[in-house]
N, C-alpha and C positions, 0 to 999 in steps of 0.2 A: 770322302772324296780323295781318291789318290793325286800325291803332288806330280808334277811334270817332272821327269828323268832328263838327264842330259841327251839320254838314248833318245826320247820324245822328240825333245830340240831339235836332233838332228838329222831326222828322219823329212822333216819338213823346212820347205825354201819361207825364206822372212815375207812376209806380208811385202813388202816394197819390193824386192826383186820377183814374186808373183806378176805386182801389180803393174811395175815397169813392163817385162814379159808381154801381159794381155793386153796393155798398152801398144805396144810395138806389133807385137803379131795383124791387130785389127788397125789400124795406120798404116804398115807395110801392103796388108789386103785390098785396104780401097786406093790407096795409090795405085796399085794398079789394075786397079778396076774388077776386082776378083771377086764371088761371093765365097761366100763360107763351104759349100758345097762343091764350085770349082778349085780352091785351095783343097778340101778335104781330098780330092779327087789326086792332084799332083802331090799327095804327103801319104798316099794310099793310107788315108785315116778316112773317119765315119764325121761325118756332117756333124753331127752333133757333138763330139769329141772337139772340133775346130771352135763350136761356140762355147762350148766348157772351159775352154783352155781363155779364148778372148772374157771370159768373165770373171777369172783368176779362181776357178773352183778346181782345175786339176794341179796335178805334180807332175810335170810333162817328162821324160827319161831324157838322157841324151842323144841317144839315137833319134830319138822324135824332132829335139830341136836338130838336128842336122836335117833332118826330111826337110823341117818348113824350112830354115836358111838356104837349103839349095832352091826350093821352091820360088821362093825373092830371090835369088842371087845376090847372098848377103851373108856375111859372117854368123856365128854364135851367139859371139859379142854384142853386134849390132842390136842383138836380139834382147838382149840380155841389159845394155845400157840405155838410162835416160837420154843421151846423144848419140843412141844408133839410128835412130832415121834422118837424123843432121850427116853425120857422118859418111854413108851410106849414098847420101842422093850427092854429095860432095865427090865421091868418087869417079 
């Protein structure tokens, strides 16, 4: 069995910042009353892609986190930290 390369490491986001992520995305969703399919629709992304990502199975690009943040009207950040929906509905 081949060891993990640093190359490995860094090709992929840490289990927590995934997890935070699919956290936040699917919290930001029903706050505002959105399914999966009408977010996929304002992120011109594919339905099932939106519940991939809330499940922590993809590696989202950054162009993509920009779709959904503008989609909430919401930072990167927001997106990305344990107190981006504190943050966020504080604004």
């Amino acid at each position: 069995m081949p060891k993990n390369t640093t190359k490995d490491k860094l090709r992929r986001p840490s289990e927590r910042i995934t997890r935070v992520l699919a956290s936040n995305i699917r919290a930001f969703r029903e706050i505002r009353g959105l399914s999966q399919e009408a977010l996929a629709e304002m992120c011109s992304c594919h339905r099932t892609y939106i519940g991939s990502v809330e499940r922590g199975e993809r590696n989202v690009t950054l162009s993509t986190l920009e779709l959904i943040a503008d989609a909430f009207g919401v930072s990167v950040p927001d997106l990305l930290t344990e107190e981006g929906i504190k943050n966020s509905t504080e604004k």
